[in-house]
PATI-890895 format. One record per residue (C-alpha): residue in one letter; y, x, z. Coordinates in steps of 0.25 Angstrom, whole numbers, plus 5000, padded with zeros to 4 digits. Each point is the difference from the previous one (the first is absolute). Last residue first. Layout:
<recs>
REC   mipa     c2     c1     c3
REC      A      Y      X      Z
...
</recs>
This chain:
<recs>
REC   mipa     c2     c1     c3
REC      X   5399   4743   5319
REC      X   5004   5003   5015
REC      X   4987   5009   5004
REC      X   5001   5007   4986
REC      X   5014   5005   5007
REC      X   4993   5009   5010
REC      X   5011   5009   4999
REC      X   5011   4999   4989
REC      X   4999   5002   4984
REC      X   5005   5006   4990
REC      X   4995   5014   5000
REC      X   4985   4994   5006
REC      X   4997   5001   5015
REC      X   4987   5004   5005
REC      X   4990   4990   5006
REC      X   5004   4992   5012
REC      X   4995   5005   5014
REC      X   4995   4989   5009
REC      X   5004   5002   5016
REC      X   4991   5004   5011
REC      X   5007   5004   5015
REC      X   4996   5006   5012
REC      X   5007   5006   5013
REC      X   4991   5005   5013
REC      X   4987   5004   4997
REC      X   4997   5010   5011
REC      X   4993   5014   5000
REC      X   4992   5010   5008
REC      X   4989   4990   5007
REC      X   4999   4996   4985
REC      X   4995   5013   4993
REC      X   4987   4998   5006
REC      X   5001   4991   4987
REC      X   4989   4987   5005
REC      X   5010   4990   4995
REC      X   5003   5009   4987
REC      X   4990   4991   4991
REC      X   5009   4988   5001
REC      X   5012   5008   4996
REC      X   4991   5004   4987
REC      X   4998   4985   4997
REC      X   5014   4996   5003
REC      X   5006   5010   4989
REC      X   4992   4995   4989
REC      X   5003   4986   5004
REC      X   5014   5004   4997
REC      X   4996   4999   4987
REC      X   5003   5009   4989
REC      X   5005   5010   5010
REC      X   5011   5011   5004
REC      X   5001   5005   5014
REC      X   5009   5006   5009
REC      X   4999   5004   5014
REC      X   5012   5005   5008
REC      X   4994   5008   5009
REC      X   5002   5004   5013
REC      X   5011   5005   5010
REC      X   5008   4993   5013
REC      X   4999   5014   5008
REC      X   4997   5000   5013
REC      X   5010   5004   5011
REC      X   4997   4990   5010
REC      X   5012   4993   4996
REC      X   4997   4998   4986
REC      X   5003   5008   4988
REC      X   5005   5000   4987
REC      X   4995   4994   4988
REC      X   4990   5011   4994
REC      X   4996   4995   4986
REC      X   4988   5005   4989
REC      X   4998   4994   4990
REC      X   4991   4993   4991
REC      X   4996   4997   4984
REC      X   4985   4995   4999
REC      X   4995   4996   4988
REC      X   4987   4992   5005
REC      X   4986   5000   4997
REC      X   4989   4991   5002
REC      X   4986   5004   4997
REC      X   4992   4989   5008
REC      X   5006   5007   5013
REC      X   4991   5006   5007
REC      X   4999   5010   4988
REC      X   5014   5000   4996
REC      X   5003   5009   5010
REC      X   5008   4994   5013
REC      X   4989   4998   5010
REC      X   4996   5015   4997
REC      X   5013   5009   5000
REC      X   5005   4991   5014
REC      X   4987   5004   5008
REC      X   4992   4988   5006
REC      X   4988   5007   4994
REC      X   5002   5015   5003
REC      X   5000   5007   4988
REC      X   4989   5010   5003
REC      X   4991   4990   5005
REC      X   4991   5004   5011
REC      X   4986   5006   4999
REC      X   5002   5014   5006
REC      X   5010   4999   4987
REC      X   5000   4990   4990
REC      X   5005   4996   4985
REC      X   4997   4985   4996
REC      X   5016   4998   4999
REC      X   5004   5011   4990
REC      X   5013   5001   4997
REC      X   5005   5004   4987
REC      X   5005   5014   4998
REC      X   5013   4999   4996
REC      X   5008   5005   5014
REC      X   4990   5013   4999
REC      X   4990   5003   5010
REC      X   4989   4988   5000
REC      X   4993   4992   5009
REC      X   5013   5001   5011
REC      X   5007   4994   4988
REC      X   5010   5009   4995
REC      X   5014   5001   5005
REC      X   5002   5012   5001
REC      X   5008   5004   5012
REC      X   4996   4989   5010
REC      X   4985   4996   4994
REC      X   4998   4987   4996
REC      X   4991   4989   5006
REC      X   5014   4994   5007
REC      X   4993   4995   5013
REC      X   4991   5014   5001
REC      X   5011   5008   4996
REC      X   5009   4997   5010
REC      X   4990   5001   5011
REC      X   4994   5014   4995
REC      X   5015   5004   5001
REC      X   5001   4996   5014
REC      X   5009   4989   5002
REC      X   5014   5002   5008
REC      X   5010   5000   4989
REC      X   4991   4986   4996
REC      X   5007   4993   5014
REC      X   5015   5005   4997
REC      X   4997   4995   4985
REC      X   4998   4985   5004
REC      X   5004   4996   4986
REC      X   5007   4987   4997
REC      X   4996   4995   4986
REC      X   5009   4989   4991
REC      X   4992   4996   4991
REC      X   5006   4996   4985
REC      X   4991   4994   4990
REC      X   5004   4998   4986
REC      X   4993   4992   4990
REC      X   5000   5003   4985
REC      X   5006   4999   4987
REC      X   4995   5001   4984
REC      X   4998   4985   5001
REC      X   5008   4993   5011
REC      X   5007   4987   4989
REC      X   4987   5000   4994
REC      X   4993   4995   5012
REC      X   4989   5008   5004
REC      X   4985   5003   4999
REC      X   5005   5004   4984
REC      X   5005   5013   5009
REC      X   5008   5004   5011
REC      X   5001   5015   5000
REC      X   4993   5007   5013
REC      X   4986   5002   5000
REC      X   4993   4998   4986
REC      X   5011   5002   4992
REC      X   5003   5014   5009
REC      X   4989   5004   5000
REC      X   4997   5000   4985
REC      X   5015   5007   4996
REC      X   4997   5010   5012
REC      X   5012   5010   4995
REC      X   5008   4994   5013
REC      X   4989   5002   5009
REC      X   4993   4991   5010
REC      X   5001   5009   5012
REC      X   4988   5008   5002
REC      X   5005   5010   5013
REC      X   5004   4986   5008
REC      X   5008   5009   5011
REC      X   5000   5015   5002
REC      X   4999   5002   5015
REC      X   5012   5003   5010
REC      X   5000   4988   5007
REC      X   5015   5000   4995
REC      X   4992   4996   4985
REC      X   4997   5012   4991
REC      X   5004   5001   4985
REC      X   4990   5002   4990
REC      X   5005   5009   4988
REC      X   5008   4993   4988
REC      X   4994   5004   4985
REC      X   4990   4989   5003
REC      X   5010   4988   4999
REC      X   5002   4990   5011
REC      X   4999   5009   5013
REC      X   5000   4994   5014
REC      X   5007   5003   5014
REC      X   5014   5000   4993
REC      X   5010   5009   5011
REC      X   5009   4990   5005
REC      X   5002   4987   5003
REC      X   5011   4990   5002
REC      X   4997   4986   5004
REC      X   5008   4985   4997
REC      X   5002   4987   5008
REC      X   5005   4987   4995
REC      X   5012   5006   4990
REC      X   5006   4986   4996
REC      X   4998   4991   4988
REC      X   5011   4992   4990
REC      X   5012   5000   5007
REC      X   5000   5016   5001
REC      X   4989   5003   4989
REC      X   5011   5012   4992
REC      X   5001   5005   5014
REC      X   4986   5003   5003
REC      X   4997   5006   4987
REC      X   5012   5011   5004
REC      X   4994   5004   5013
REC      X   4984   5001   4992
REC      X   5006   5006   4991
REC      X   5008   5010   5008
REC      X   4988   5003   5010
REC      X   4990   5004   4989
REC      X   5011   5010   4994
REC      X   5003   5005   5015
REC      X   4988   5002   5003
REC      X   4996   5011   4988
REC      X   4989   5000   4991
REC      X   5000   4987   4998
REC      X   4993   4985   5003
REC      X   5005   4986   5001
REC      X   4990   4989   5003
REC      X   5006   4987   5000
REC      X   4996   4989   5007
REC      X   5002   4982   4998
REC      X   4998   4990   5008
REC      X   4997   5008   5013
REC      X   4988   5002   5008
REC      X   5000   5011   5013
REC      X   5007   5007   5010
REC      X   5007   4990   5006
REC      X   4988   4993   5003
REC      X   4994   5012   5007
REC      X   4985   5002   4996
REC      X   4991   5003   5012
REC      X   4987   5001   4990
REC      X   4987   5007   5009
REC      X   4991   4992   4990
REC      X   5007   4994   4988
REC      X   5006   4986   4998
REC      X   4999   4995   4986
REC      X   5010   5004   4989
REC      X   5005   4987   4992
REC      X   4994   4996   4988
REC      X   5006   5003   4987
REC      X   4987   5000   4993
REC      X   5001   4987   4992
REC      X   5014   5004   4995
REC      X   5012   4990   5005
REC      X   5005   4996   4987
REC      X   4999   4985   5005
REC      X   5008   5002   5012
REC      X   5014   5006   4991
REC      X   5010   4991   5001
REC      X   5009   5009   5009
REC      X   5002   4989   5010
REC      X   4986   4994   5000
REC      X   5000   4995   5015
REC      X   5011   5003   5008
REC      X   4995   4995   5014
REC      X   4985   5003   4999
REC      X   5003   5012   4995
REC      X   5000   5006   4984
REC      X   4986   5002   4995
REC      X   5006   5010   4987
REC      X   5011   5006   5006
REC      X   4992   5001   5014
REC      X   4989   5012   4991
REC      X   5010   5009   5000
REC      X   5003   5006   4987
REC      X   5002   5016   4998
REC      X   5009   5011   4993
REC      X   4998   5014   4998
REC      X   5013   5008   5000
REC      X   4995   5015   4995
REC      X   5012   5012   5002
REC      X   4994   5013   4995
REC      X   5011   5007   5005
REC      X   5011   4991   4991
REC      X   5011   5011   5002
REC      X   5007   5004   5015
REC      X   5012   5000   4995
REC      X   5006   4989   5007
REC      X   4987   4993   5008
REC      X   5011   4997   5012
REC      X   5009   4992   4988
REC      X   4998   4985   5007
REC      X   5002   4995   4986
REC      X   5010   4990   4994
REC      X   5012   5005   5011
REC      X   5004   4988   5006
REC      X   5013   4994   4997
REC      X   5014   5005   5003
REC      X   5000   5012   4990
REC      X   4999   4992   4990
REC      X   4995   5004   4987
REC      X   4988   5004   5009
REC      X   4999   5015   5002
REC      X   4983   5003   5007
REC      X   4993   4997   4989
REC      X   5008   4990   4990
REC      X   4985   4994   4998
REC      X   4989   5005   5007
REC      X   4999   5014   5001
REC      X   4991   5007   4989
REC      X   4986   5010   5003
REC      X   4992   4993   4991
REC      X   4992   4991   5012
REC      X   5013   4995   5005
REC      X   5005   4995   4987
REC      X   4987   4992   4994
REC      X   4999   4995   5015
REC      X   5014   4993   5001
REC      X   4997   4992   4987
REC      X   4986   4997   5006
REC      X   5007   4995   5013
REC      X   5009   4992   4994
REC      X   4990   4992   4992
REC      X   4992   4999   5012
REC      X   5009   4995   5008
REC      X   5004   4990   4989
REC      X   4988   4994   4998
REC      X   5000   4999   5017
REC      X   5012   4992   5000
REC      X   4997   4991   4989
REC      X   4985   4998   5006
REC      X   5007   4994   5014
REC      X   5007   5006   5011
REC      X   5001   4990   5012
REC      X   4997   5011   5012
REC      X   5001   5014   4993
REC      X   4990   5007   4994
REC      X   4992   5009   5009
REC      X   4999   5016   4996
REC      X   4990   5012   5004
REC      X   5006   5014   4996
REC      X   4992   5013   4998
REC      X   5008   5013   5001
REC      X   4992   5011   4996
REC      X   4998   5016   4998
REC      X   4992   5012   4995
REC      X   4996   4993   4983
REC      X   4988   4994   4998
REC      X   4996   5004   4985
REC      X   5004   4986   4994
REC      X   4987   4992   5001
REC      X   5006   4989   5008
REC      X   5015   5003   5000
REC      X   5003   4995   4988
REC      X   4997   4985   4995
REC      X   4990   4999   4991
REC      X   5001   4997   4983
REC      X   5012   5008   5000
REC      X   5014   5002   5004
REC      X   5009   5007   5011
REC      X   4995   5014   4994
REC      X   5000   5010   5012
REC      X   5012   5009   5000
REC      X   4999   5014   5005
REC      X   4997   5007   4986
REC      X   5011   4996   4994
REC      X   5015   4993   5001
REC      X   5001   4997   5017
REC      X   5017   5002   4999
REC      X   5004   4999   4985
REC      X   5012   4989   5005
REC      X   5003   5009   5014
REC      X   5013   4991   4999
REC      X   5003   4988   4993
REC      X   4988   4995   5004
REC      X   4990   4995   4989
REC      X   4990   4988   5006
REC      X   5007   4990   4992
REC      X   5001   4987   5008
REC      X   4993   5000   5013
REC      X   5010   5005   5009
REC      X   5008   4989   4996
REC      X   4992   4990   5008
REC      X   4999   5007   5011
REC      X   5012   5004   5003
REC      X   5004   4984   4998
REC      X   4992   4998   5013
REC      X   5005   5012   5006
REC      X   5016   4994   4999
REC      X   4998   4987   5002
REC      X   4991   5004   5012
REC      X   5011   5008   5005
REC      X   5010   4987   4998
REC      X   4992   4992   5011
REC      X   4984   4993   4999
REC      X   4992   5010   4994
REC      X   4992   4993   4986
REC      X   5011   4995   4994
REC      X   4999   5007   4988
REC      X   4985   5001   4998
REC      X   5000   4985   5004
REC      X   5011   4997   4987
REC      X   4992   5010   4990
REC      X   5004   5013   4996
REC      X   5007   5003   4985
REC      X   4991   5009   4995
REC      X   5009   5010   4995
REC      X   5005   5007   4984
REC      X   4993   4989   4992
REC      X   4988   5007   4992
REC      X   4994   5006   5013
REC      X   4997   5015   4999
REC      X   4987   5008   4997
REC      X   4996   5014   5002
REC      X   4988   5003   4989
REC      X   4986   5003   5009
REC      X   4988   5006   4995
REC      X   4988   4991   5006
REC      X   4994   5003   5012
REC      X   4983   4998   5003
REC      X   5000   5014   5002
REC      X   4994   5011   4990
REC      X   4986   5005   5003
REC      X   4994   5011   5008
REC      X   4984   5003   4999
REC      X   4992   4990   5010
REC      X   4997   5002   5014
REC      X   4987   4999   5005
REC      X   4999   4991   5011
REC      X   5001   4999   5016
REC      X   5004   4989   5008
REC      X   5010   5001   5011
REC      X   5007   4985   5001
REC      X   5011   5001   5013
REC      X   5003   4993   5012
</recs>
C-alpha cells in the first residue's frame, strides 16, 4: 500500500521549478486538425471539436485576464514536470485516456501540442482562449468558465505515456511510430497478491495528473483537456481524491490516511537532490528522449474501513508499526525516530514482522525508495451501507521496477486482510517542458 521509511531529513532547498514568463503562440490559433474536428458524429461534435481546438490558442481570456498572477501559480516549465516535487497541494483529479481507434502519430503530436498550449494557461490562473464570450455567440464558449475567479490554486497538470503507444496491438501494429523508443524498463506491472483490478479502472494511453488547492480548479482542467482531445482520445476512466496522504517538502506536516494513521512518514523529499537522482529521475540508464522524467504508478485502493473501525487499538498499531496519534515507530516516540527492527519485548519483536512500517522500509528492500503522492477518496456507498473509500496511491520512480520490488515485499502486509487492489496504471513521465516547446516532444525528434 504505501513505502514508510525513515530518514533524516535535509535542510530546505528550492524546487525543481524554473521562473516562468507567460508565453503566447506567434500566429493568433492553432488551427485543429481534421480528426480533432470530426471527432463526434453530428453538428455538436462540429461545434466541441472545433472548441477544442480554439481553446488552445493564447491562454488570455478576455475577462478575468490577471486571474491566477502570483504566488498561486506553479511555473508550467522546467527541467521536470510539475506536480511531482511541488509541495502536494489538498485536492486531485487524475484522468486515464485512450486514443482513438485509427489515430495515427499526427494525431497524437498534435494532442500534445494542444494540450501543452492549454496547460501553460490553465496552470496561470487564465481561461482558455475567448473564456467564456466567443465572437459568436452560437459557438461554444472556449472555456467551460466553472474555475471563473478561482485563480491558479497551485494548479499542476503532470502528464504521462502509456506504455501500448509504443508496442501497439496485435491488430494495429506500429500506429504511432514509436516501438523502437520503447525504454528497456518500461515493462508492464506484474500481478500482485490479493490484486482484483477492474479493467475499467485501469491502463490508458496516456494520464494526467492535475493537482490544486481547490476541486474545482483540478476538475476544470482535467474537463477542459478532455474536450480539447475529442477526435483524438477519450476520457477511459478517472478518480477524484482528497485530502494528500503524503508530504513532498519538509515544511508540509504528515498527513493521515482514512485508516486514521500518518502514511509513508519519510517520503523522498523535494529538497533531497541525491535521493531524488538516485530514486526517481530517469537518468543516463534511459533513453534520452525520458531523461529528467519518471514513471508514474497509479493504484486504485479499496479500504474495508467498516471492518479496521472495529480493531482494537493495540491491533491497529501492530499491522501498521506506528503509533495512532504520534506516529513514531512503536521502537521509538517521535514520528522521526528510525524504526528499530532488532528491538524486543518479553522476547517478541517490537515492530511486528509482517507489520506494514517494517516490509516497506528500505531495509528489506535493497534500499529502494519511492516519492509517493496519494489520496484519499470516499466514492459513495454500497447497499449494505458501506462506504466505497481508499486510497488513491501515487507514486514516482526511476523504474517501475522499483516500485514492484517493494509491492513484492508487502505480500505478508497484515495490512492486506484490510485493503484491495482494485484499479492500476504505470505511464512514463517526460522531463519538464522548455518555453518553446511541447510535451514529450524529444520522443518525436
Amino acid at each position: 500500500m504505501a513505502q514508510d521509511p525513515a530518514a533524516d531529513r535535509p535542510q530546505p532547498g528550492e524546487g525543481h521549478e524554473t521562473t516562468e514568463a507567460p508565453e503566447a503562440p506567434a500566429s493568433g490559433r492553432f488551427s485543429p486538425s481534421r480528426r480533432g474536428l470530426l471527432g463526434i458524429a453530428g453538428a455538436a461534435g462540429l461545434a466541441l471539436g472545433g472548441a477544442g481546438g480554439a481553446a488552445v490558442a493564447t491562454g488570455l481570456a478576455r475577462r478575468g485576464g490577471t486571474a491566477g498572477q502570483g504566488s498561486s501559480v506553479v511555473p508550467f516549465h522546467g527541467d521536470h514536470q510539475a506536480g511531482i516535487v511541488t509541495p502536494a497541494q489538498d485536492r486531485l483529479h487524475f484522468a486515464s485516456f485512450k486514443m482513438v481507434d485509427g489515430s495515427g502519430r499526427d494525431d497524437l503530436i498534435e494532442l500534445l501540442k494542444d494540450w501543452t498550449t492549454a496547460a501553460r494557461a490553465l496552470t496561470q490562473g487564465k481561461a482558455l482562449g475567448s473564456g467564456v464570450e466567443p465572437d459568436n455567440a452560437l459557438l461554444p464558449p472556449e472555456d467551460t468558465g466553472e474555475a471563473e475567479g478561482l485563480q491558479a490554486g497551485h494548479l499542476t497538470l503532470t502528464f504521462g505515456l502509456g506504455r501500448d503507444l509504443f508496442t501497439g496491438t496485435d491488430d494495429d501494429g506500429d500506429p504511432y511510430g514509436l516501438r523502437a523508443r520503447l525504454p528497456e524498463q518500461f515493462q508492464p506491472l506484474p500481478s500482485f497478491a490479493f490484486d482484483l483490478l477492474e479493467e475499467a479502472r485501469s491502463g490508458g494511453d496516456l494520464c494526467i495528473q492535475a493537482c490544486a488547492d481547490d476541486p474545482q480548479i483540478a476538475v476544470h482542467a482535467i474537463r477542459n483537456l478532455a474536450r480539447i482531445a475529442v477526435g483524438r482520445a477519450h476520457l477511459f476512466w478517472s478518480q477524484l481524491g482528497f485530502g494528500r496522504t503524503s508530504s513532498t517538502s519538509p515544511e508540509q506536516a504528515t498527513p493521515g490516511n482514512l485508516f486514521g494513521f500518518k502514511d509513508g512518514t519519510a517520503n523522498v523529499m523535494s529538497d533531497e537532490t541525491e535521493a531524488l537522482d538516485q530514486h526517481i529521475w530517469v537518468g543516463e540508464e534511459g533513453p534520452e528522449w525520458l531523461r529528467g522524467g519518471s514513471y508514474l504508478v497509479a493504484r486504485r485502493i479499496m479500504m474495508t474501513i467498516e471492518t479496521w473501525d472495529r480493531a482494537s487499538l493495540d491491533e491497529q498499531e501492530r499491522i501498521v508499526g506506528r503509533s495512532k496519534l504520534e506516529g513514531a515507530p512503536l521502537s521509538g516516540a517521535r514520528e522521526f525516530d528510525e524504526p528499530d527492527f532488532q528491538a524486543e519485548s518479553d522476547g517478541e519483536p517490537v515492530i511486528d514482522l509482517a507489520s506494514h512500517v517494517r516490509l516497506a522500509h528500505p531495509e528489506n528492500n535493497d534500499g529502494a525508495r519511492i516519492l509517493r503522492r496519494g489520496y484519499n477518496y470516499v466514492d459513495g456507498s454500497n447497499t449494505l451501507g458501506q462506504m466505497g473509500a481508499g486510497l488513491f496511491f501515487i507514486s514516482f520512480q526511476k523504474d517501475p521496477g522499483i516500485f514492484s520490488r517493494v509491492q513484492r515485499s508487502l505480500k505478508p502486509d497484515l495490512m492486506n486482510e484490510y485493503i484491495r487492489h482494485i484499479g492500476s496504471g504505470l505511464w512514463a513521465v517526460p522531463p519538464g517542458v522548455r518555453s518553446g516547446e511541447f510535451l514529450a516532444q524529444a520522443l518525436f525528434e
